[in-house]
N, C-alpha and C positions, 0 to 999 in steps of 0.2 A: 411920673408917679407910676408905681409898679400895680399889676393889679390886686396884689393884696395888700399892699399897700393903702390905697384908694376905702375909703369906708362908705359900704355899700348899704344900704336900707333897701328890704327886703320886704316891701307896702304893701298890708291890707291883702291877706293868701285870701283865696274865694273861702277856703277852710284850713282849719289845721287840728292836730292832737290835742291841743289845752289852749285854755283861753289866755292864760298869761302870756302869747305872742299872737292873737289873732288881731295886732296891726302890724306884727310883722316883724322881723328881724336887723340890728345891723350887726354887718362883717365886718369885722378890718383883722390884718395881719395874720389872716387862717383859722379865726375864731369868733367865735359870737360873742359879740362886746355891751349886747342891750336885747334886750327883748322888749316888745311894745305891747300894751294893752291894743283892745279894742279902740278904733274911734279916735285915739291918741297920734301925737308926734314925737317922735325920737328925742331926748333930751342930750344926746350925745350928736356933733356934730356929723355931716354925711354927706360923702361928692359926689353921689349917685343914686338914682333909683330905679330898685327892679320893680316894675306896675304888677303885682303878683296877685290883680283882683280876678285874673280869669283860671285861678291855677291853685290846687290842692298841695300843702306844704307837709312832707314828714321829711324825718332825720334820711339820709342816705339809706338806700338800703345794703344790708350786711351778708356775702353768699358764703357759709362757712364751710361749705363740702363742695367741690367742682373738681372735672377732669378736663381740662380745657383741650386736650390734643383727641378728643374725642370727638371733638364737632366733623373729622375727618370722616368717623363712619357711624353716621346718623342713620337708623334706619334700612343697617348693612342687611341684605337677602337672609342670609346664614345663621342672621341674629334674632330676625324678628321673631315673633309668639315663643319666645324661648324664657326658663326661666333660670338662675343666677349663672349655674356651676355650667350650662352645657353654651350660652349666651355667652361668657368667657371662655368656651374652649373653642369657638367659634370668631373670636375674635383675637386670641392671642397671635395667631398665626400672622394674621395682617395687620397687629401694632408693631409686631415685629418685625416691617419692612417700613418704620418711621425714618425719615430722616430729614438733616436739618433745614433745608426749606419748607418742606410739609410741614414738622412743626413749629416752625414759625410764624406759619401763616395761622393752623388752626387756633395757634395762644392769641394769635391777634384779632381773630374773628369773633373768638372765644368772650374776649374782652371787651371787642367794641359793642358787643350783642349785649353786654353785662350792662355796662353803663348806658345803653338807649333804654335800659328795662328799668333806671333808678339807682344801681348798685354803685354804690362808692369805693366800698372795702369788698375783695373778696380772698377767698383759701382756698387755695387748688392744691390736691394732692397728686402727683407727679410720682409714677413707680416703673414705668417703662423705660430701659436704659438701656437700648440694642449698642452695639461695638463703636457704632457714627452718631452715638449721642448723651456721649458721657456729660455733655457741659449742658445738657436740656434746663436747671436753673438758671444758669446765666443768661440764657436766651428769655425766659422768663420775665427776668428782671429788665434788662432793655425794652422788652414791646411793653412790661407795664408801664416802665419810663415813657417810653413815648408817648402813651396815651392818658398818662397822669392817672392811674389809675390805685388806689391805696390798698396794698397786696400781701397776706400772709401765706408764701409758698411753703409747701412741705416736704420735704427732700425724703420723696419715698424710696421704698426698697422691696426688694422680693431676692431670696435667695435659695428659699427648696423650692427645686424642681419638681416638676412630674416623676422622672428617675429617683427625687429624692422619699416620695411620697406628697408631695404638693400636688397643684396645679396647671400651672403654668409650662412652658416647654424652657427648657436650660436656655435657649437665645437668648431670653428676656429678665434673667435672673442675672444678679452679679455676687461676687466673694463679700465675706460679711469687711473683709479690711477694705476694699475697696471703697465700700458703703460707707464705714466709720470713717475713713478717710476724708471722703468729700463731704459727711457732714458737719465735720470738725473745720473743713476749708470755706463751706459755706456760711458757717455762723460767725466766722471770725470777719470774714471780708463784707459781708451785705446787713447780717442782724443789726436793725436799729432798735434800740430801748427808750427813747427819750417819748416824752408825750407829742404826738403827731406824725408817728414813724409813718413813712409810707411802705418802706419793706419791711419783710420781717420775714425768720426762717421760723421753721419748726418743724420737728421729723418725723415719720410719719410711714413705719412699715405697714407692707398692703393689708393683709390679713391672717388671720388663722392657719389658713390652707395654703400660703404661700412664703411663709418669712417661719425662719426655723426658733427656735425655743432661747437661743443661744443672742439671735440679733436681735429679738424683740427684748431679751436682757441686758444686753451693752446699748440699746437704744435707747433705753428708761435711764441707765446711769450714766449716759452723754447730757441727755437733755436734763437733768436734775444735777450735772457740774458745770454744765454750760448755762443753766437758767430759760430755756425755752419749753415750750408746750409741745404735748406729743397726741398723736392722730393716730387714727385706725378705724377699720371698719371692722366692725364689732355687732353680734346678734342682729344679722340684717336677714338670714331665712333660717327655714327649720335646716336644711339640707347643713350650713356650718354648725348649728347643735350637734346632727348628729355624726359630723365629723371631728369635732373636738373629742365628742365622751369616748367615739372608736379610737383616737388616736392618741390622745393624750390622761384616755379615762374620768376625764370631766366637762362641765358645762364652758361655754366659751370664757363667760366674764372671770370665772374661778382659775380660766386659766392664766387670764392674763394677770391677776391679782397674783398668782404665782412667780411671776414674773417682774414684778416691780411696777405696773402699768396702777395703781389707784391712789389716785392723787388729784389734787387740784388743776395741775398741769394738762391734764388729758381731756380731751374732747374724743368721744367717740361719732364715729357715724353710722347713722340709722336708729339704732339701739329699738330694733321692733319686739324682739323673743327674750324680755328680760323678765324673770318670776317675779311677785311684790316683795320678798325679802331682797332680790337681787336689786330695786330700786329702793329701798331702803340704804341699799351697802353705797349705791351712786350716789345717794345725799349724802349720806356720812363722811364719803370721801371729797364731796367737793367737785365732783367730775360734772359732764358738760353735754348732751346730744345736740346732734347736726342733725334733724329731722328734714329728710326729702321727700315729700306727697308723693313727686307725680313718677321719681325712681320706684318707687319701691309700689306703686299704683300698676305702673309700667310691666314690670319683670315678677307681679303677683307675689310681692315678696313678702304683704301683710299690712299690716297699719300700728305704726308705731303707736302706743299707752302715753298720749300727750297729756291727759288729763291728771293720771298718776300721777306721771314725771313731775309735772308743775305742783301738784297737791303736796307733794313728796320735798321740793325745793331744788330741785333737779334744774337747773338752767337749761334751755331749750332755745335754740338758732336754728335756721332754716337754711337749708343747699339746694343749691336748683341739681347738683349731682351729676356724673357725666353726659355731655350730649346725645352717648349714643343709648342710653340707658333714659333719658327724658321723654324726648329728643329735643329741648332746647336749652338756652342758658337764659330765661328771660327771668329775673327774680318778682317783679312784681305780678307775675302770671303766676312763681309758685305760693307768693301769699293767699289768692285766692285758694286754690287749690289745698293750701292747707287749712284755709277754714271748712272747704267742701269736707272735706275728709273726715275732721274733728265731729263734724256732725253729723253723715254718715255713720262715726263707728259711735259716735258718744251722744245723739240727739240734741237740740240746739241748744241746751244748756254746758254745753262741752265745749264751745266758743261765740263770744260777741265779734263781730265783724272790726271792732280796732282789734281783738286780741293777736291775731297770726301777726299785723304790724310791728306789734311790742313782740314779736319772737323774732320779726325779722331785721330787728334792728337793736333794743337793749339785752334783749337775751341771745341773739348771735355773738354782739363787745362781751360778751361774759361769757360765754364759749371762745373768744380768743385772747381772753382775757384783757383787755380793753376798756377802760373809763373814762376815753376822752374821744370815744366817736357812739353814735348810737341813741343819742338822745337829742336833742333841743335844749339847751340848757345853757346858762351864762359861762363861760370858759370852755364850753366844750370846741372840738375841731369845727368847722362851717363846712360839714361835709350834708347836702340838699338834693331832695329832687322833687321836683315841682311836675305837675301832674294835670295838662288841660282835659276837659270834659267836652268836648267838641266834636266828638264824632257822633254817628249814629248810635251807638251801642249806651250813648248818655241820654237820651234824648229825651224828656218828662223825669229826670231823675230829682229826687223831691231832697236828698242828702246827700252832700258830695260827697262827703267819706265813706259813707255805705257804699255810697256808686261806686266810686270810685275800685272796692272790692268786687261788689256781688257783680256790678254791670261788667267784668274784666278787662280792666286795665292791660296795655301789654307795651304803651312806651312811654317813658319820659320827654317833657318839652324841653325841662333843661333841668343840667346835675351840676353841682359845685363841689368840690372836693377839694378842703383846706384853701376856702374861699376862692379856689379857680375855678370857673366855669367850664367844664369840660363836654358838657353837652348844651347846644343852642339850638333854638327853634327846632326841634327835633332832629339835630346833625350833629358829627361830631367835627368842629372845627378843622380843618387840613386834612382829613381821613376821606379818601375816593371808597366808597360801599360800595360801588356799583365794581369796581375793581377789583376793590379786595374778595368780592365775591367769586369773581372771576376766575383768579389766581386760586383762591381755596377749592373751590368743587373741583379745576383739576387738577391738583395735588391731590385731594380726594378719592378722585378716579386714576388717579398713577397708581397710588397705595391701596388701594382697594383689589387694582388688577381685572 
């Protein structure tokens, strides 16, 4: 019997979200087939049990914004106390001596750091494409495979240069047919659409200051004939406002509105410098923010209007955002952080302690458009992570779900994803960490120089 096969009851969580499963869950065949009251027994047959009384139960968590080849330069000298624009010109230099072993390794660390944190699904946006690493998605899509990890990659792009008036230096850019090229190759051969895709493309040029008027236009009308969702970082400091209005004579959103970009399709990231008419136009259209705390905390870049956004009907998901700009990938460390923050800018009435949960998991599925992972619910995916309260940092905690937040959580005991268990007793099955660590820092230090 296969293990999703096998139907799994999921006994009596120490806590959970809603009482309609606070005795627990069963799995069979990658989905949740029963939910159990309180106090009750399964009324549907079950060849297993998980004893889930020492352990805090939510849906998977969802990371909708990540650079996973950044865990290379966490913390790089040149980068630190720097803010957006000089932080990346500090750093192009040395993405741009990526190559395929390095990133291999950092998508793999990248990933197994994701899932010890909770994270089931994540979206990484991928825009770095020096000469030796034209096929960096397929590489991608294997180390998610390995690690069973449920993945919406973004086949990003950048193609003005500095010389063109961008940012970036011409190594790191590519031709815009190039670009349409393999995103046309990429959707055809990996995008899944069925309910429980574990891949999935979606494209995803860098930004403003980096991708010319022309590609962010053939981008919007690939992914609206190809039927995929489109990505971008969008009003993440003042520094891109006033590079839009200087260059293209207007504010960011209006440009890309210009452009074919407002739509339901799109998830933007960051979304900190939008005016209240300009969140008004993001309800209207259906569009989506990747909110990252401890990025945009990091690099002084502001504090996203999560309060707005939400009052507004603005779908709101959470990115842990690139490592080097965090500097970790640990999702359920950025939920805390985004309720610190909410409260910070917006006083405790700006967030209850489940709210960042519900961002980081049904309003992330809705930033990638998604209604079959994200929740707890009868039919959905059996995508879990379970959450002990056993260290010091728990110790007199009087609600495990509060704790669980305010006391900061930073690992998963165990994750399931499409009812596999892919993290146990806090390890990841067949994965050496102590190696993989090994191998990444120097690769690290090769690319770094």
């Amino acid at each position: 019997m296969s293990e999703t096969t096998k139907a799994t009851w999921i006994a009596n969580p120490l806590a959970c979200l809603h009482p309609d499963h606070a005795g627990g869950l069963v799995i069979q065949h990658g989905t949740i087939q029963e939910l159990v009251p309180k106090a009750a027994r399964p009324r549907l047959r079950y060849d297993e049990v998980f004893d889930a009384s020492q352990h805090v139960l939510l849906p998977g968590l969802i990371n909708t914004h990540h650079h996973f080849y950044q865990t290379l330069t966490r913390a790089l000298p040149a980068a630190v106390d720097q803010e957006l624009f000089p932080w990346l010109r500090a750093l192009y230099p040395v993405w741009a001596r990526l190559d395929e072993p390095a990133f291999r390794l950092a998508n793999r660390l990248a990933m197994a750091e994701l899932l010890l944190s909770g994270c089931t699904t994540a979206a990484d946006h991928h825009y770095i494409f020096p000469a030796r690493l034209e096929a960096a998605i397929d590489i991608q899509i294997e180390e998610a495979r390995g690690l069973g990890l449920r993945v919406v990659l973004c086949r990003g792009s950048m193609d003005l240069s500095v010389e063109d008036g961008g940012l970036p230096p011409r190594g790191v850019t590519q031709s815009i047919d190039v670009i349409l090229a393999d995103c046309e190759r990429l959707i055809g051969r990996f995008h899944e659409r069925a309910p429980g895709a574990m891949t999935q493309i979606a494209l995803g040029p860098c930004s403003p200051f980096s991708v010319s008027a022309d590609l962010m236009r053939q981008t919007a009308a690939l992914a609206q004939a190809s039927d995929v969702r489109l990505h971008t970082h969008l009003a993440e400091t003042a520094d891109e406002t006033g590079y839009c209005i200087a260059c293209h004579g207007m504010r960011p959103l209006d440009y890309v509105a210009s452009l074919g970009w407002l739509g339901p399709r799109t998830w933007l990231a960051h979304g900190i410098h939008f005016s209240p008419d300009e969140m008004d136009r993001l309800a209207a259209a259906g569009m989506s923010i990747a909110h990252c705390p401890s990025s945009n905390m990091i690099l002084g870049s502001g504090i996203c209007p999560l309060p707005d956004l939400l009052a507004r009907g603005v779908a709101v998901g959470l990115g842990v955002d690139g490592s080097a700009s965090n500097d970790s990938s640990n999702m359920i460390q950025e939920v805390r952080q985004a309720l610190l923050l909410a409260r910070a800018g917006g006083g405790i009435q700006a967030a209850r302690h489940r709210d960042p949960i519900i961002w980081a998991t049904k309003g992330s599925a809705r930033c990638l458009g998604r209604d079959d992972i994200g929740e707890i619910a009868l039919g959905k995916q059996a995508d879990l992570a379970l959450f002990k309260l056993d260290e010091p940092r728990f110790s007199g905690a009087g609600d495990p779900l509060a704790a669980l937040i305010t006391c900061g959580a930073s690992r998963a005991d165990a994750v399931m994803i499409g009812g596999v268990w892919r993290v146990q007793e806090g390890r990841i099955p067949g994965l050496d960490m102590a190696q993989l660590c090994a191998a990444h820092s120097e690769a690290a230090r090769r690319i770094c120089g």
